[in-house]
C-alpha positions in Angstrom: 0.0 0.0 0.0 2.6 2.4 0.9 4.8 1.4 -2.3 1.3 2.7 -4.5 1.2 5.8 -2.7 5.2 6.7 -3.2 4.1 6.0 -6.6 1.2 7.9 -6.9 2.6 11.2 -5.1 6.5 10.8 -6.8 3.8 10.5 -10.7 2.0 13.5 -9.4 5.4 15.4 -8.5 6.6 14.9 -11.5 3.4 15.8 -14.1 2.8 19.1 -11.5 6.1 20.8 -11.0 9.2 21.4 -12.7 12.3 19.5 -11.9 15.7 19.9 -12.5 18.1 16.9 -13.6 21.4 16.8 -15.6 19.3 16.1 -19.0 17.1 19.1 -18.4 20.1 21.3 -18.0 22.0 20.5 -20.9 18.7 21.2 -23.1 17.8 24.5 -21.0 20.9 25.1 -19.6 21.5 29.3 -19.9 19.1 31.3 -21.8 20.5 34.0 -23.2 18.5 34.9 -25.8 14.6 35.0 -24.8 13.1 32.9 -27.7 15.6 30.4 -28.0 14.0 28.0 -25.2 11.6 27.4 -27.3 14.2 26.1 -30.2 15.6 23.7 -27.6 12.4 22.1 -26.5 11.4 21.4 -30.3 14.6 18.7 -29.8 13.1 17.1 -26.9 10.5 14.7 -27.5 6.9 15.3 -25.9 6.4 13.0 -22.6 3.0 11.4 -23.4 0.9 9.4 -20.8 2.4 5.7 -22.2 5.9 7.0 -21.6 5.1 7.6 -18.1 2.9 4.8 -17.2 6.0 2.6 -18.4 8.4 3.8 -16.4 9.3 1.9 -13.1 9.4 3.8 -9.6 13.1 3.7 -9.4 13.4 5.7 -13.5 10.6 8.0 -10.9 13.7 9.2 -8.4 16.6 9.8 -11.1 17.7 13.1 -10.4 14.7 14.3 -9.1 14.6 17.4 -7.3 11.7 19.5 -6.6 11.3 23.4 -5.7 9.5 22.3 -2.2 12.3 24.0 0.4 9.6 22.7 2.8 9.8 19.1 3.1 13.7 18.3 2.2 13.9 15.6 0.0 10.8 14.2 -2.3 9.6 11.3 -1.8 10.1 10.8 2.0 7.4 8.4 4.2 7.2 12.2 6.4 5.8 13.9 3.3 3.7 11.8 2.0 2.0 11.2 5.5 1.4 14.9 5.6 0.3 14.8 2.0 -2.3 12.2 2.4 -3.6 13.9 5.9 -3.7 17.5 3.8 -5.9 15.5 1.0 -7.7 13.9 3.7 -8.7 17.2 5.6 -9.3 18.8 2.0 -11.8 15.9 1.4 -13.3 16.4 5.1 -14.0 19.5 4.3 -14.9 18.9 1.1 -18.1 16.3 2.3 -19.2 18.9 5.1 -19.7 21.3 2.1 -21.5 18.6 -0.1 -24.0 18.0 3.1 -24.6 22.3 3.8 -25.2 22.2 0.2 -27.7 19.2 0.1 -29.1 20.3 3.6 -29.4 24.0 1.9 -31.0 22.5 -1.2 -33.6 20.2 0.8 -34.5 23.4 2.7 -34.8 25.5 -0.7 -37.3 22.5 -2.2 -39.3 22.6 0.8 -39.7 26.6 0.3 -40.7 26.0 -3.3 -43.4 23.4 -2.3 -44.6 25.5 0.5 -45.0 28.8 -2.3 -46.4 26.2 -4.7 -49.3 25.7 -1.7 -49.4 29.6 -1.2 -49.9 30.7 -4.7 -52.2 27.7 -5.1 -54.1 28.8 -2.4 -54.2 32.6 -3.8 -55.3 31.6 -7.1 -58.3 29.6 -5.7 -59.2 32.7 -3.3 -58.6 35.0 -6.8 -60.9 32.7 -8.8 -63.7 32.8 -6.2 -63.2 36.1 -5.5 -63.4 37.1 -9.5 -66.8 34.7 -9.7 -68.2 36.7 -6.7 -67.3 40.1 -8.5 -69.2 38.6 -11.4 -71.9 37.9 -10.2 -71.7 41.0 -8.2 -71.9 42.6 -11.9 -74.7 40.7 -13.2 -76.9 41.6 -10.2 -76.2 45.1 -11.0 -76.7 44.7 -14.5 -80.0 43.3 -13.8 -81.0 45.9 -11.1 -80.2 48.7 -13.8 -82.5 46.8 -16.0 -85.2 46.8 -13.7 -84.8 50.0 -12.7 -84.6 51.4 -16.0 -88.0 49.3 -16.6 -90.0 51.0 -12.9 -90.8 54.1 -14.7 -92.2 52.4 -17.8 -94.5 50.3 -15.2 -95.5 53.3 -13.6 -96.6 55.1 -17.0 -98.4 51.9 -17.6 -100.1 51.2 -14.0 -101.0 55.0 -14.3 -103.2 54.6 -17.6 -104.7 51.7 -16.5 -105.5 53.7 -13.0 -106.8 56.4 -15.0 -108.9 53.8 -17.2 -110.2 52.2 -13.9 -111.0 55.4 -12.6 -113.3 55.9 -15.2 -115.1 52.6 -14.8 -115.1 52.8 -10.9 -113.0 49.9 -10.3 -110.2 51.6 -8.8 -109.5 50.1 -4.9 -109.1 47.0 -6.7 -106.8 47.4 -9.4 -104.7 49.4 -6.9 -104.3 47.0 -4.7 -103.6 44.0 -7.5 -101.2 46.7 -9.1 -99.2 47.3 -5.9 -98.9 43.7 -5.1 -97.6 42.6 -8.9 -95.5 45.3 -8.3 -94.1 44.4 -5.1 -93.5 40.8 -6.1 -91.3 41.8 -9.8 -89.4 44.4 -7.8 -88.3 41.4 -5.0 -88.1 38.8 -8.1 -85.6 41.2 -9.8 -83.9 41.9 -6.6 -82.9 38.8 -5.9 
């Protein structure tokens, strides 16, 4: 186990950082002129991901030197422990920020189904509300009718008044008149 993960952090050493060996130096070596670097590492072929997967452990620690003042020499059992606790504590903290999230997005679905409820409820209060402002509407409608039609009753009751008071019938048809009357005007009403 501890051989793969010598491997592991020596392969990621050497794909993340630049090194330093006796080969590198004679290609780079001094630069004196800014664009001739680039001449140089035409010469070198490419390292692709077969070249490295073939390559023992031991072709690993040939001349390898890394920039890290910190640890001392690559590679050591002391470094890699403290690498694999830094992962470790990355990935601890990692997962405690994968469960706020999921917590945060449980909490965020359970707001969106409790405003689904709300505006469900709203738009059931707006329809009945809009139904009783219809209605509302149409009563008014027909009260206008009506009321617009009293006058033309009136005109009418009157003539036949007048008409009964010729003929001496008149308690009568008053009475009958004021009684029709009554009952149209609560009919319409309502």
């Amino acid at each position: 186990m501890e051989l793969k993960v010598r491997y592991l952090f020596r392969l990621i050493v050497y794909l993340g950082k630049p090194f330093h060996s006796a080969k590198n130096e004679r290609v780079f070596g001094n630069q004196d002129k800014a664009g001739e670097w680039r001449h140089k590492t035409m010469l070198l072929p490419r390292k692709r991901l077969s070249d490295i997967t073939n390559l023992s452990i031991s072709d690993f620690g040939d001349g390898l030197v890394t920039e890290d003042h910190e640890y001392g020499k690559t590679g050591s059992p002391m470094m890699v422990n403290e690498y694999i606790a830094k992962l470790l504590k990355e990935n601890n903290v990692l997962m405690r920020a994968l469960a706020e999230r999921n917590t945060e997005v449980q909490n965020l679905r359970l707001m969106v189904a409790k405003l689904n409820q709300q505006n469900w409820q709203l738009a059931q209060s707006h329809s009945q509300m809009l139904a009783e402002l219809n209605l509302g509407k149409d009563r008014v409608s027909a009260f206008l009718s009506v009321s617009k039609a009293i006058p033309l009753l009136f005109d009418v009751k009157e003539k036949e008044i007048s008409s009964s008071f010729k003929n001496g019938n008149i308690l009568s048809t008053l009475l009958g008149d004021i009684v029709s009357m009554s009952i149209d005007l609560f009919y319409f009403s309502n």
